[in-house]
N, C-alpha and C positions, 0 to 999 in steps of 0.2 A: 694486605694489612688494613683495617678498617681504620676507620676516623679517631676513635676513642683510643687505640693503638699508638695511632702514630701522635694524638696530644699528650698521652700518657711518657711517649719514649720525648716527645719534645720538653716536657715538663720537667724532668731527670737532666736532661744534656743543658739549660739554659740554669736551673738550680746551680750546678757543677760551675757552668760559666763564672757565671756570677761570685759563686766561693773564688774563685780561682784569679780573678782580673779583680775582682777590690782589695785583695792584699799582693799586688805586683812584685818581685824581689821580696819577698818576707816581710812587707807593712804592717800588715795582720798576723803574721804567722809566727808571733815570735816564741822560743823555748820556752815549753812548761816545765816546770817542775815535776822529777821521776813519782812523789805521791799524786798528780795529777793524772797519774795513766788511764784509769776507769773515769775520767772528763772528756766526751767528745763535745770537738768545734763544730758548729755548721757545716764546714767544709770536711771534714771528718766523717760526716752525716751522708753530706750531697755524693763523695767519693765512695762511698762505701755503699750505697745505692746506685752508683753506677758500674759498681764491679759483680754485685747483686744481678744485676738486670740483664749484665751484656756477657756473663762468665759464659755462657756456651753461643755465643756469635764468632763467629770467624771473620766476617764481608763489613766491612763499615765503610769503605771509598765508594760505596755507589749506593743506590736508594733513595727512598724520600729527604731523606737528613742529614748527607751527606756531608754537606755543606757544616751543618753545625759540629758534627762528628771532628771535623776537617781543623773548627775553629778550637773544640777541646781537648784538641791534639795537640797543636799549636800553644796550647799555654801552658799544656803538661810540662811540655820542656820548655817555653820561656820563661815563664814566671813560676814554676817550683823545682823542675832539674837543672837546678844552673848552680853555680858554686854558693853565691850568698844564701839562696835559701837554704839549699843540701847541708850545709855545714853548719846548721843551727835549727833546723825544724824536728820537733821531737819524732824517735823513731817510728814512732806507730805508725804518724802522720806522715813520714818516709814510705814506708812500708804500702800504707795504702795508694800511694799515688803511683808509687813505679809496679804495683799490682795491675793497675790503671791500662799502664803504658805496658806490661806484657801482655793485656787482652788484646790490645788494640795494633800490637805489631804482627800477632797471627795473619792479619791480612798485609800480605807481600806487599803494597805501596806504601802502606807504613812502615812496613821494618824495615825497607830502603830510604826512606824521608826519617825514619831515626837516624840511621847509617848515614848520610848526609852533611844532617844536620849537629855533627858532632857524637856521635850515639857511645862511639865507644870512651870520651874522654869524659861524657856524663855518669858512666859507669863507673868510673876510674875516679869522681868525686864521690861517689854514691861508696866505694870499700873505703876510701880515706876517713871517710863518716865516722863510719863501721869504727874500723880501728880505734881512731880517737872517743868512741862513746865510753862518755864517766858514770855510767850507772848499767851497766852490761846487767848486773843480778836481776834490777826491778824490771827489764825490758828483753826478758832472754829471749821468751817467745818471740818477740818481734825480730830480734838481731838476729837468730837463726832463721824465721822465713825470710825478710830483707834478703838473707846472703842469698835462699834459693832464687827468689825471683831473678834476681843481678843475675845471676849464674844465669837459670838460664836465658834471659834474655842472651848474655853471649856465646849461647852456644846457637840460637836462633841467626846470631851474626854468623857465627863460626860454619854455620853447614852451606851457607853460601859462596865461592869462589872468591869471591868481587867485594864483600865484604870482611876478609880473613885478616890481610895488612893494616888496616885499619885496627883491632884487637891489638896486634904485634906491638904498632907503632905508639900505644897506649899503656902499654905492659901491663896488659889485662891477663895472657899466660901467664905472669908474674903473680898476679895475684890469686886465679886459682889453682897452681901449685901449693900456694898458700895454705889453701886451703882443705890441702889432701890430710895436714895434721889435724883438721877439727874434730870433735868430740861429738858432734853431733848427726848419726847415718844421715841425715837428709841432706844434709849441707855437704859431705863426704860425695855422697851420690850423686848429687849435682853436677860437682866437681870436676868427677871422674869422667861422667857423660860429656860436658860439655869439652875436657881435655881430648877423649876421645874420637868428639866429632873435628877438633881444631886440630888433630894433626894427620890428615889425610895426605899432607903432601910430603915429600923429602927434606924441604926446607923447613916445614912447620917442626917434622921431628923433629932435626937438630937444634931449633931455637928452645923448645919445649925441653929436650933432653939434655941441654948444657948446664939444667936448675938441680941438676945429681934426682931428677923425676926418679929414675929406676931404684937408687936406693931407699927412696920414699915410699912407694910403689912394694918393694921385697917386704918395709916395714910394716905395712898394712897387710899385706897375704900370713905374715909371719902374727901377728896380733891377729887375725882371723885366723886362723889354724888355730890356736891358743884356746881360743874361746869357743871354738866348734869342738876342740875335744875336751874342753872343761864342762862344756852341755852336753855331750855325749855320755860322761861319765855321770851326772847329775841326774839324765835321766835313766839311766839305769840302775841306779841305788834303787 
């Protein structure tokens, strides 16, 4: 990596800092108003330039930067996944940062230092959000990527052993069960994968399968059959 490289990526990660540690616990970050949606904040700016830059990196624990990488990990979840800010920062601005935080858990030392550090009960504030959001219409976009990201960040938990009980203990299965009723394939698809990867074990089934999953499950094959032969018929007129 050349000199101009590494001030260019330093310039990004210390921008991001800086949005990120001057408004600590929601100082700064407080609820906009849903006609304020096409208004970006700085930090809105600085996040969104860093999901820009880093969407096809995988490796962030080691390198020139590592260190700083390290730092705006670190505030991801201290100062914006935590319950005060989650439960009142508008969803865009939700959206973008735990975008953030699934770049940056592809590399294994973080998706374990999520897991850790609370990962699956920041989740678990992140659908409460969700749920409680008073302006779903003006923010639909957003409220269905949110829910992918969430998702799968838990399925990233979920395909690891060591981090499964952790999901459980959070009734994160709880919530994307939930989720197999939504209206939207992506959020549907999410779901399903991430259910899928969570129940590899015999124990995972049965906690998974006590939520009546399979009647749920019949309902969607049954509404997919429906619509595969109402498009079948459709194109054959």
């Amino acid at each position: 990596m050349n000199a101009s490289s590494v001030d260019n990526e330093e310039a990004v990660l210390e921008q991001l800092l800086r949005c990120i540690n001057c408004g600590k616990n929601g100082e700064q970050s407080k609820p906009v108003s849903c006609q304020n949606d096409n208004i970006k904040s700085a930090e809105d700016i600085a996040v969104e330039n860093f999901s820009l830059k880093y969407q096809n990196v995988r490796k962030f624990s080691a390198g020139e930067n590592a260190v700083l990488f390290k730092e705006v990990f670190t505030s991801l979840l201290e100062n914006r996944l935590n319950g005060q800010w989650t439960s009142s920062a508008p969803v865009r601005t939700l959206f973008r940062i735990v975008l953030c935080i699934r770049l940056m858990i592809r590399d294994d030392a973080y998706l374990d230092e999520f897991a850790d550090r609370k990962g699956a009960i920041r989740l678990q504030m992140v659908f409460e959000r969700l749920a409680g959001c008073s302006c779903l219409q003006l923010h639909e976009h957003y409220h269905s990527q949110l829910h992918v990201e969430v998702v799968c960040i838990a399925q990233k938990m979920a395909a690891l052993d060591r981090h499964q009980q952790k999901l459980f203990d959070s009734n994160i299965h709880v919530q994307l069960v939930l989720l197999l009723a939504s209206r939207n394939v992506g959020v549907l698809q999410a779901a399903l994968r991430a259910l899928l990867t969570l129940v590899q074990r015999q124990q995972s089934i049965a906690l998974v399968g006590s939520l009546n999953t399979v009647e749920i499950l019949l309902k969607i094959l049954q509404n997919y059959d429906s619509l595969s032969k109402r498009y079948d018929v459709e194109t054959r007129l």
